[in-house]
C-alpha positions in Angstrom: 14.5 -143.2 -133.7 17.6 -141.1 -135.4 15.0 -139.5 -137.1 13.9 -137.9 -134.3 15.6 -135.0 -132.9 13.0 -134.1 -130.0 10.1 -135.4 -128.3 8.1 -134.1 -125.5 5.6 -135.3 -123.9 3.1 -132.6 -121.4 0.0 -133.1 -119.5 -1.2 -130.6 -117.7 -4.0 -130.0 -114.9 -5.4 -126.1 -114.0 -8.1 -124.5 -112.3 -8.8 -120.9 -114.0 -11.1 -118.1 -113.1 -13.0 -116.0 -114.9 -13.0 -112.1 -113.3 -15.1 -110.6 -116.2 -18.0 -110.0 -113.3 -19.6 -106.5 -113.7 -18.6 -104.2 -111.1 -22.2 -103.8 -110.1 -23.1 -107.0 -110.6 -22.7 -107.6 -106.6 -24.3 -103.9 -105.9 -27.5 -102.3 -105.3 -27.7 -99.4 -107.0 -30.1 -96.6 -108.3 -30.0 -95.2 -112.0 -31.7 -91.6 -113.1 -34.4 -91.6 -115.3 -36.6 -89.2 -117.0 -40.1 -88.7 -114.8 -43.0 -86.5 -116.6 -40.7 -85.4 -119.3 -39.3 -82.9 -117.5 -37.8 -84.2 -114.1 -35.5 -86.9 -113.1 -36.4 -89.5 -110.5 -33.8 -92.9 -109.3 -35.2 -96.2 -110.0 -34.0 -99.3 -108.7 -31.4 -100.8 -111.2 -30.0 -103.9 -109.2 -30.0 -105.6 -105.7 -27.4 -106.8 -105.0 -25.9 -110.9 -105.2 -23.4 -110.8 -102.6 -22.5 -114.5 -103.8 -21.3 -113.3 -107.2 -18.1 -114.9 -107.6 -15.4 -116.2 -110.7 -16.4 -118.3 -112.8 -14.0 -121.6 -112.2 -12.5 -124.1 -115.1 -10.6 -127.5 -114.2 -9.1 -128.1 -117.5 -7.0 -131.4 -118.1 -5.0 -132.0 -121.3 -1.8 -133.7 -122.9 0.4 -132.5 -125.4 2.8 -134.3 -127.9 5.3 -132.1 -129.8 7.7 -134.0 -132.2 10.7 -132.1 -134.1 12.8 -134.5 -137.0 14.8 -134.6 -139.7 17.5 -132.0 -138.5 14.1 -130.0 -137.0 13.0 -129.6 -140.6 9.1 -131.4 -139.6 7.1 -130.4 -136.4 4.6 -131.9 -135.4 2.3 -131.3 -132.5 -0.8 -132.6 -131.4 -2.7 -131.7 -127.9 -6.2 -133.2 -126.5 -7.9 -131.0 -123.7 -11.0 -131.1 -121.5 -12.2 -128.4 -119.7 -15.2 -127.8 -117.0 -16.7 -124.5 -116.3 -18.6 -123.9 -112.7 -20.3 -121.3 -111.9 -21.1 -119.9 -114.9 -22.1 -116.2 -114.6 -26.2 -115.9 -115.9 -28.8 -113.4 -115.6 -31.4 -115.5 -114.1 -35.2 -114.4 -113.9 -36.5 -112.9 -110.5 -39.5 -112.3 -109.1 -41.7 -109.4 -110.9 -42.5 -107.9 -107.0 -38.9 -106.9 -106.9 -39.2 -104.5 -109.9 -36.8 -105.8 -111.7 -36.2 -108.9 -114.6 -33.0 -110.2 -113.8 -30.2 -110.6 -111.7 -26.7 -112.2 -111.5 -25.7 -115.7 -110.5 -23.5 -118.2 -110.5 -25.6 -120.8 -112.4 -24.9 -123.1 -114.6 -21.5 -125.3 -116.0 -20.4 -125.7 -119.5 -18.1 -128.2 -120.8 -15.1 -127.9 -123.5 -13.5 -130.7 -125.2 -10.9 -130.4 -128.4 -8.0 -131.2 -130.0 -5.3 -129.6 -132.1 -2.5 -130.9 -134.6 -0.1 -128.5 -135.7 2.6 -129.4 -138.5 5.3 -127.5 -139.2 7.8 -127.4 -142.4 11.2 -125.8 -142.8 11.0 -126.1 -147.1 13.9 -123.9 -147.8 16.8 -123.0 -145.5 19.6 -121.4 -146.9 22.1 -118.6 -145.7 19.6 -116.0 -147.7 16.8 -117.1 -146.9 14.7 -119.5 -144.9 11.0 -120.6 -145.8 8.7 -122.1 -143.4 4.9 -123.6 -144.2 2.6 -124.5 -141.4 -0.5 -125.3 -140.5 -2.8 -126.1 -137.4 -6.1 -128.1 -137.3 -8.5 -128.1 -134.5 -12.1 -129.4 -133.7 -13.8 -127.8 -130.0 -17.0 -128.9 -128.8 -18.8 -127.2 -126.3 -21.5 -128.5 -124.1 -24.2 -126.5 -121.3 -24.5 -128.7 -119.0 -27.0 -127.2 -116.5 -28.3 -123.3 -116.3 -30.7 -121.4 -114.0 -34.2 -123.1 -113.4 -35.5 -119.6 -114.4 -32.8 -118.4 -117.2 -33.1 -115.3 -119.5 -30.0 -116.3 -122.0 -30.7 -118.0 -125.6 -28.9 -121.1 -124.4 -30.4 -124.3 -124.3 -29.2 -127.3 -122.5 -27.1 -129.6 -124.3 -26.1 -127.2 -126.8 -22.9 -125.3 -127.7 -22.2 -121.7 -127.1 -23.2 -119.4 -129.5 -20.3 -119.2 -132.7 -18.6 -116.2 -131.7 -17.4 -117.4 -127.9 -16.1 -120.8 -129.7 -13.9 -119.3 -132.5 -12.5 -117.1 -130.0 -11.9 -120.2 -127.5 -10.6 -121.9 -130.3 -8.1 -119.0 -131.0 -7.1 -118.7 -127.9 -6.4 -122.7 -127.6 -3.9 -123.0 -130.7 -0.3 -123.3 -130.6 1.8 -120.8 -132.5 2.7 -121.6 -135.8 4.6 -119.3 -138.4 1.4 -119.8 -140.7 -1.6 -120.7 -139.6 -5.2 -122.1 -141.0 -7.9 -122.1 -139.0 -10.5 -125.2 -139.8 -13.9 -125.3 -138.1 -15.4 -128.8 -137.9 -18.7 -128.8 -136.7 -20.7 -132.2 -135.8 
């Protein structure tokens, strides 16, 4: 084990919210429109959800981060799992209210991935000091369960759309000096 210079071992358990919730999301409110082409009326734009609240993630993972060789290798690798309640849809509503949708708090997704970062001091001198790294990660992404009456593109069972995922994915990668980013789709 001389080779080894550090080792640590995390796991880690927190519940997150999401606030992103439109401000009017929980609000009736009126918006002006054009009436005969040359006056204004107020039509209804959205009653209010009272029960709008954050979106909530339980996420669970464990971390391994390994320095050696006189800190010239790092290694890391981290496994996570993540549960989102309360996902925040525009579900379908009745025609009679004069409008076509209205937020809830319907629906959970799930998130699993893992990421292995390695780390290389190649040159280290008094002049100069060159370091090459890279990080791989694969996320999956699950809908679990959605409004009976939803107005999104999601289907059950599937993953979010692409942009949300690279962007989780981002968000989810240790630092690294230099960094790859590989997208492993199943």
């Amino acid at each position: 084990m001389s080779a080894i210079d550090y080792a640590k071992l995390t796991a880690g358990f927190e519940i997150t919210g999401n606030d992103d919730v439109d401000y009017y999301a929980t609000r009736t409110y009126f918006r002006n429109v054009k009436f005969l082409e040359r006056a204004t009326a107020l039509q209804l734009a959205n009653i209010q959800n009272p029960k709008i609240k954050w979106e909530t993630t339980n996420r669970f993972n464990v971390a391994l981060a390994l320095n050696m060789f006189h800190n010239r290798l790092s290694v890391g690798a981290e496994v996570f799992y993540a549960k989102t309640n309360d996902l925040l849809t525009r579900r379908t509503i009745s025609d009679i209210s004069g409008l076509e949708r209205q937020w809830t708090n319907e629906g959970s997704l799930t998130n699993r991935g893992a990421n292995v970062s390695v780390s290389g001091v190649l040159v280290n001198t008094s002049d100069l000091k060159w370091q090459l790294g890279f990080t791989l990660g694969h996320y999956k992404n699950k809908i679990e369960s959605l409004p009976s009456r939803p107005t999104t593109v999601w289907k059950l069972g599937h993953s979010m759309p692409t942009a949300t995922r690279w962007r989780r994915a981002i968000a989810s990668c240790p630092a690294t000096p230099l960094r790859f980013m590989v997208r492993i789709t199943s």
